[in-house]
C-alpha positions as a Markdown table, in Angstrom:
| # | Residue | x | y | z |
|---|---|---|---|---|
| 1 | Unk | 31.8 | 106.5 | 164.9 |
| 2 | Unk | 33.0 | 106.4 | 168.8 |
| 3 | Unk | 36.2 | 105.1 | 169.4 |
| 4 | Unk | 38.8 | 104.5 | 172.0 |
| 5 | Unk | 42.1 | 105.7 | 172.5 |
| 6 | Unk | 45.2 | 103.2 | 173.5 |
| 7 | Unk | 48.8 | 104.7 | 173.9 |
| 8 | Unk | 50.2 | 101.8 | 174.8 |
| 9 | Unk | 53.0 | 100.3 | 172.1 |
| 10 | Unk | 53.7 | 97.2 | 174.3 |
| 11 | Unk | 52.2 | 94.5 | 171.6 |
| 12 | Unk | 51.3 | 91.7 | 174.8 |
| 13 | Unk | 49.3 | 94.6 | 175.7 |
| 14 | Unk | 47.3 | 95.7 | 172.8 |
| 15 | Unk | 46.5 | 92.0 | 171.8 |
| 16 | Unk | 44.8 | 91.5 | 175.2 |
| 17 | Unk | 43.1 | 95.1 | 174.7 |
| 18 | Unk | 41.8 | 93.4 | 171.2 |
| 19 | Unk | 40.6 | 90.7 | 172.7 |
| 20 | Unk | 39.0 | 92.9 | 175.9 |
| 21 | Unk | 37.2 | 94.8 | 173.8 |
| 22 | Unk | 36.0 | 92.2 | 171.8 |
| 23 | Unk | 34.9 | 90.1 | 174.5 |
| 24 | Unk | 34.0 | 92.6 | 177.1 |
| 25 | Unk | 33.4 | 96.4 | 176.2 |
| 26 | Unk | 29.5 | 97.4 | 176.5 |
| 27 | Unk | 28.5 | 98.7 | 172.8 |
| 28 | Unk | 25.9 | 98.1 | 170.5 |
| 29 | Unk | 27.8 | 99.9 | 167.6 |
| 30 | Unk | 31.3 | 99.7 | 165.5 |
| 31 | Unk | 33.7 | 100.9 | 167.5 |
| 32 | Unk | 37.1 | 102.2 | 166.4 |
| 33 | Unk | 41.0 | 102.8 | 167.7 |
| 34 | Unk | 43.9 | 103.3 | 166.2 |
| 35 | Unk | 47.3 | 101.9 | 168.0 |
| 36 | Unk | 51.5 | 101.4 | 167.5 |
| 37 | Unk | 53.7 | 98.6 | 168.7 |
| 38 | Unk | 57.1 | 98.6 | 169.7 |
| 39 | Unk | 59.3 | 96.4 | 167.2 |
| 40 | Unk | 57.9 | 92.8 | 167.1 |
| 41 | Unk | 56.4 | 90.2 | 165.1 |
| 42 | Unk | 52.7 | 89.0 | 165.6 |
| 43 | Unk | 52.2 | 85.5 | 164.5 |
| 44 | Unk | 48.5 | 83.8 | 164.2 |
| 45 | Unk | 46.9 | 81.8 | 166.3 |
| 46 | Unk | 47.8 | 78.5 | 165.1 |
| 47 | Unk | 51.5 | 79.2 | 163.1 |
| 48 | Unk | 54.3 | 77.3 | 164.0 |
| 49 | Unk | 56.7 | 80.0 | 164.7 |
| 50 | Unk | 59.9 | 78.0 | 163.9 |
| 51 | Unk | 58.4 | 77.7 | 160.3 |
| 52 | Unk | 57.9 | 81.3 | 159.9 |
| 53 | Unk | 60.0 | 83.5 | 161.9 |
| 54 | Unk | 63.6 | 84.2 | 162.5 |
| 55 | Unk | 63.7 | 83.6 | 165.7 |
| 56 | Unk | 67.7 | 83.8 | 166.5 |
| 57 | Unk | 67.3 | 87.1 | 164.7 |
| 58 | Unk | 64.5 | 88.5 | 166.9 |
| 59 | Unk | 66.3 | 87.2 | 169.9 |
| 60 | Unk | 69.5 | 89.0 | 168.5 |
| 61 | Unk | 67.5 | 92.5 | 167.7 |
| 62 | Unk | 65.4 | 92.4 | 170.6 |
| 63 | Unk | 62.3 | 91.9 | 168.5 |
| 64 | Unk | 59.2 | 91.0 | 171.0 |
| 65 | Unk | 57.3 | 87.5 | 169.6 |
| 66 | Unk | 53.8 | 87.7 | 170.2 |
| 67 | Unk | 50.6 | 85.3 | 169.0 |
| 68 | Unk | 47.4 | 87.3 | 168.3 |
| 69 | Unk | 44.0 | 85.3 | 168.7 |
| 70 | Unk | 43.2 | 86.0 | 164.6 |
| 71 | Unk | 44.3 | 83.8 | 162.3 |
| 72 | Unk | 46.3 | 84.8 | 159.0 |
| 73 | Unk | 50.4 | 84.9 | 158.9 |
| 74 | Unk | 53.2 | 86.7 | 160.6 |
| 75 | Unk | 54.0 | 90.3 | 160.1 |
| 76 | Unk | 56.2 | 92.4 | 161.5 |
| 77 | Unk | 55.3 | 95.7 | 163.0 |
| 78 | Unk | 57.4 | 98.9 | 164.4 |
| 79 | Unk | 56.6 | 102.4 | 165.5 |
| 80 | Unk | 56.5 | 103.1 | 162.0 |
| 81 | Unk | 53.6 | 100.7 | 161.4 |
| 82 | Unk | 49.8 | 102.0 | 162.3 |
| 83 | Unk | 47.5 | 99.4 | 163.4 |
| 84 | Unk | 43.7 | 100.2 | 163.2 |
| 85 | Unk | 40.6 | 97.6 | 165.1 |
| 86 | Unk | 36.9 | 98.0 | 164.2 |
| 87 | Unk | 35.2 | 96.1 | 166.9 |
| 88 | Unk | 31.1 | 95.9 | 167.2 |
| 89 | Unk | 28.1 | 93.1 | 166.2 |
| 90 | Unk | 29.0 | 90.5 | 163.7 |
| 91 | Unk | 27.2 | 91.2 | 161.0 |
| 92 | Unk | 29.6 | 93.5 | 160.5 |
| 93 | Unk | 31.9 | 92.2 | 157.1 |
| 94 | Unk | 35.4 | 92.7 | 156.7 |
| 95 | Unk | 34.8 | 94.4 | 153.1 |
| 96 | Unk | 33.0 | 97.2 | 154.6 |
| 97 | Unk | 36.0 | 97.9 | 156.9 |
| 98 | Unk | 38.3 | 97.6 | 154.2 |
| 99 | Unk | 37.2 | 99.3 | 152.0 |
| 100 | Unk | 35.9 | 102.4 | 154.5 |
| 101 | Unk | 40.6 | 102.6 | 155.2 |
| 102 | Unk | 40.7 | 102.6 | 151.3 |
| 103 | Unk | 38.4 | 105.2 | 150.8 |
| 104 | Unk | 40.2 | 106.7 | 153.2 |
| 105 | Unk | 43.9 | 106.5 | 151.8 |
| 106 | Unk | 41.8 | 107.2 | 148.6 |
| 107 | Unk | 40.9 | 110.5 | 150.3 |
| 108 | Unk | 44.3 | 111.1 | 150.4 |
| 109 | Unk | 45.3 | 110.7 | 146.6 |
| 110 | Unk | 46.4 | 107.8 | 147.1 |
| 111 | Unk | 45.1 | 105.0 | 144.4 |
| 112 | Unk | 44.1 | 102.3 | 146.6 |
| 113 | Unk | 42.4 | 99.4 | 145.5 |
| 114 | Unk | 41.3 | 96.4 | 147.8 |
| 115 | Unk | 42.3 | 93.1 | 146.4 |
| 116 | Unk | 43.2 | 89.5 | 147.6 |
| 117 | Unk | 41.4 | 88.5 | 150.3 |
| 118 | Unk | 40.6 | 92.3 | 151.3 |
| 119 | Unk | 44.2 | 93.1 | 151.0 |
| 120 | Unk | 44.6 | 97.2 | 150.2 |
| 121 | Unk | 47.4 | 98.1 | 147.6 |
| 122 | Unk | 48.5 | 100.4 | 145.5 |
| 123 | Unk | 49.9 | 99.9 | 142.2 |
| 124 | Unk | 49.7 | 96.2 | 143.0 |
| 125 | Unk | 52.1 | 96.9 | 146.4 |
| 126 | Unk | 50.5 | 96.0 | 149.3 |
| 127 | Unk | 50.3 | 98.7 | 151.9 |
| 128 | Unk | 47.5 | 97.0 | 154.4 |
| 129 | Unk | 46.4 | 93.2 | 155.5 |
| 130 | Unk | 43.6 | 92.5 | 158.0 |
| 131 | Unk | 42.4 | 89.6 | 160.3 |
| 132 | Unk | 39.4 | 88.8 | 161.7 |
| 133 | Unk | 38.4 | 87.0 | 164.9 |
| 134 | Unk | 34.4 | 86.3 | 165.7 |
| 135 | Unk | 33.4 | 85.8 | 169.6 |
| 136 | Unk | 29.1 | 85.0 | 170.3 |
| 137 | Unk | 27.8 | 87.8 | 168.2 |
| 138 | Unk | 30.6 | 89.9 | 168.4 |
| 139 | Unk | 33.4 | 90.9 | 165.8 |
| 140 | Unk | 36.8 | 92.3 | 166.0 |
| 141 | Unk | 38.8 | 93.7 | 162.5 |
| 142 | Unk | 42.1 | 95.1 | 162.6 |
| 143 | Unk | 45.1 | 95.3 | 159.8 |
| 144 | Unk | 48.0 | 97.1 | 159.6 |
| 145 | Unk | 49.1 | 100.1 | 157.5 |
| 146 | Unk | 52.6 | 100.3 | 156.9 |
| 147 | Unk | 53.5 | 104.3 | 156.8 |
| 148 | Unk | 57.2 | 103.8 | 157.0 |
| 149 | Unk | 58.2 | 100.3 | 158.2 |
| 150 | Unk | 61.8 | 99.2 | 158.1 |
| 151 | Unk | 61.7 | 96.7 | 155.3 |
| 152 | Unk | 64.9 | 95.6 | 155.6 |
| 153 | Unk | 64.3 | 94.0 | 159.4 |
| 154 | Unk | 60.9 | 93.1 | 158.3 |
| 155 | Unk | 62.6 | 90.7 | 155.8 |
| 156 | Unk | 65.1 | 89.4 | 158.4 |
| 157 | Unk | 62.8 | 89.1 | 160.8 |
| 158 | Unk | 60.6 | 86.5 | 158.6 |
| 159 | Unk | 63.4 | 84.9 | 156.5 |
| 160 | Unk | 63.7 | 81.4 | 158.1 |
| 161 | Unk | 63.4 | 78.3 | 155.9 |
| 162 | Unk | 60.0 | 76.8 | 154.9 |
| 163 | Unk | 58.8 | 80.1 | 155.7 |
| 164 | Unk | 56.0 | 82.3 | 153.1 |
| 165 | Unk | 59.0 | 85.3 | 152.3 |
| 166 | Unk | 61.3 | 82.2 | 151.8 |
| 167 | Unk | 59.7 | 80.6 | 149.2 |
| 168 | Unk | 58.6 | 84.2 | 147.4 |
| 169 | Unk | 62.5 | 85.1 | 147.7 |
| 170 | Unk | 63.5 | 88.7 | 149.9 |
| 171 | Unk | 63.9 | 90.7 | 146.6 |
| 172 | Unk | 60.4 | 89.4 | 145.3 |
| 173 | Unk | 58.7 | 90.4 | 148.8 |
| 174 | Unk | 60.5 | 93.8 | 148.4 |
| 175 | Unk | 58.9 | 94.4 | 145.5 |
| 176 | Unk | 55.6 | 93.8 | 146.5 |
| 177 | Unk | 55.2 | 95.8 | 149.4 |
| 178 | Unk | 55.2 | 99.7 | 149.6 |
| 179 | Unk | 55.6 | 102.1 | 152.7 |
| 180 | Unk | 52.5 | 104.6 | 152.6 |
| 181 | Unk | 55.3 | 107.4 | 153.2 |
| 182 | Unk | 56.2 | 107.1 | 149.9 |
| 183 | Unk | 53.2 | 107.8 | 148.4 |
| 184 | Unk | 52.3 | 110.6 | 150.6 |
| 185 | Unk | 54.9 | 113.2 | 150.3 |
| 186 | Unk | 52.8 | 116.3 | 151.9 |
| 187 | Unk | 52.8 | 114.4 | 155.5 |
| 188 | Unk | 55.5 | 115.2 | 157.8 |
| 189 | Unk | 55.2 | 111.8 | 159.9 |
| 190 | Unk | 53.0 | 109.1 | 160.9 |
| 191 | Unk | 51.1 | 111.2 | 163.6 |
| 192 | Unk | 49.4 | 113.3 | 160.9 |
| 193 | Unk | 48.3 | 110.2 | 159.2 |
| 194 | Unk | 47.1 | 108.2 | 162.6 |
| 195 | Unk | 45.0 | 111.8 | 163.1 |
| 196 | Unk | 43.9 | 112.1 | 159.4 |
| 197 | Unk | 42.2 | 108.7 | 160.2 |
| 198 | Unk | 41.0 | 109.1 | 163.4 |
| 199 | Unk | 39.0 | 112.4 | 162.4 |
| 200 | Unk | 38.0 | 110.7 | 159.1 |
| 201 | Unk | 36.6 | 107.7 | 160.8 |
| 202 | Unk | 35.2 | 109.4 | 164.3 |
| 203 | Unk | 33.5 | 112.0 | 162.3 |
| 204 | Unk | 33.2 | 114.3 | 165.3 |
| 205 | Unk | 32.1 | 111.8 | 167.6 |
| 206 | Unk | 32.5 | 110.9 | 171.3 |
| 207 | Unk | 35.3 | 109.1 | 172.6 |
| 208 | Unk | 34.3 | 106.2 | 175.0 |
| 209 | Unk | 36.6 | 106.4 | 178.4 |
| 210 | Unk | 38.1 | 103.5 | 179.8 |
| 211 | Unk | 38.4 | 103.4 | 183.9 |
| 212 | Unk | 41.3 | 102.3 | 185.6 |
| 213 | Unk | 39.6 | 99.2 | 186.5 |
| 214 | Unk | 39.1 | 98.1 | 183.0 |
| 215 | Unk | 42.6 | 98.8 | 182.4 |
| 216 | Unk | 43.4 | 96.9 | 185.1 |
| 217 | Unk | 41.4 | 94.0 | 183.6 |
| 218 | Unk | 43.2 | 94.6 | 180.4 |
| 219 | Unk | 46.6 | 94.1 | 182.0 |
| 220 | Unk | 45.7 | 91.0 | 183.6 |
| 221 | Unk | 44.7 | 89.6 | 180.0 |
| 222 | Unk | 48.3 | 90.3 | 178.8 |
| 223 | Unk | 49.7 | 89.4 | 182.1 |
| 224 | Unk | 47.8 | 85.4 | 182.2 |
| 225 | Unk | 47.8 | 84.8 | 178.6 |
| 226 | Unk | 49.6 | 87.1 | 175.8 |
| 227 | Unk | 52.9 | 87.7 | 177.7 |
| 228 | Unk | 52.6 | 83.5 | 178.7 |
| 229 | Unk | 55.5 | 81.8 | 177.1 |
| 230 | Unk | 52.3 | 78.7 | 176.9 |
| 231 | Unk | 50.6 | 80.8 | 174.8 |
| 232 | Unk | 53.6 | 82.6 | 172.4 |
| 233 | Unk | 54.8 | 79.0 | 171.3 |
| 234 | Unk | 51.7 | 77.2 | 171.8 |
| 235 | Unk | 52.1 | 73.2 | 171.3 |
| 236 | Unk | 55.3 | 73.6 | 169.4 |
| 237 | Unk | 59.1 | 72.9 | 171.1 |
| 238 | Unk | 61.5 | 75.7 | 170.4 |
């Protein structure tokens, strides 16, 4: 499978690369990339962020808010936290994206089993959740894969009344979440994983090159809408 490569951890950034190569990149097939954000929590498109995020504690921490255009709940993500997008023609289903990251963790030794709404866990601890956005005839995928996330500002982070974690109770989210790290004791750090997957999924092939004008077009995404306070808090007041 061809893929791109994208460096950036700014998370304003990579939501307006998702949406650029959703809505813009020239390909007929899957594509695939594999990308990191600095330490921030990415809300759906239509939650109302005082109902599920901490937000004295993210302006406290320095914790970047950001809305994604998929739908689903918050999450939090750090440099510890591997984020993968499968973008190409929407017949493509989420199982089949889902399950090709289980197979590979699977790969690994590790006993991962899809579940939920295409959730992937392991011993009934969830270590991956996905979204989905559709645009004309194109689709976007991408999840998360938590390798060694800090749980304990995770928590913090989405601990506000009324919230999802709130009603489940900290220790009860705790327990049902797992750090891949963990369960994969011959890797060093996350880079050997994020390269596992990108040779597992690439299979040898081509990388697609981006110019500088396409970047360019990317930044001016994140620039007009992702890094807009308009768009971060949508309709609701703070």
């Amino acid at each position: 499978m061809r893929y791109l490569v994208n460096d950036s951890t700014d998370p304003y950034f990579n939501m307006s690369f998702d949406e650029w190569c959703l809505e813009r990149l020239q390909s007929d097939d899957v594509v695939f990339y594999l990308w990191r954000n600095r330490s921030s929590v990415i809300i759906g498109v239509n939650q109302n962020q005082n109902a599920e995020v901490n937000l004295p504690y993210l302006r406290a921490h320095g914790i970047d808010l950001v809305r994604r255009s998929t739908g689903g709940g918050a999450v939090y993500h750090d440099l510890q936290n591997l984020n993968y997008s499968f973008v190409g023609p929407a017949t493509v289903t989420d199982g089949s994206i889902v399950l090709g990251v289980a197979d590979a963790l699977r790969g690994l030794g590790v006993k991962a089993e899809v579940g939920g709404r295409n959730d992937i866990f392991v011993d009934g601890r969830k270590v991956s959740g996905y979204a989905r956005r559709l645009w004309r005839d194109r689709a976007i995928i991408h999840g998360t894969l938590m390798y060694d996330v800090d749980i304990d500002t995770l928590t913090k982070a989405l601990d506000t009344p009324g919230s999802k974690l709130h009603r489940k109770g900290v220790a009860s989210v705790r327990s049902r979440v797992a750090n891949l790290r963990e369960l994969l004791p011959g890797f060093r750090s996350m880079d050997e994983l994020q390269s596992y997957l990108q040779e597992f999924f690439s299979g040898g092939d081509d990388r697609i090159e981006l110019s500088q004008k396409q970047i360019a077009e990317v930044s001016d995404i994140r620039d007009s809408k992702y890094a807009d306070p308009k768009w971060i808090y949508g309709t609701w007041d703070l």
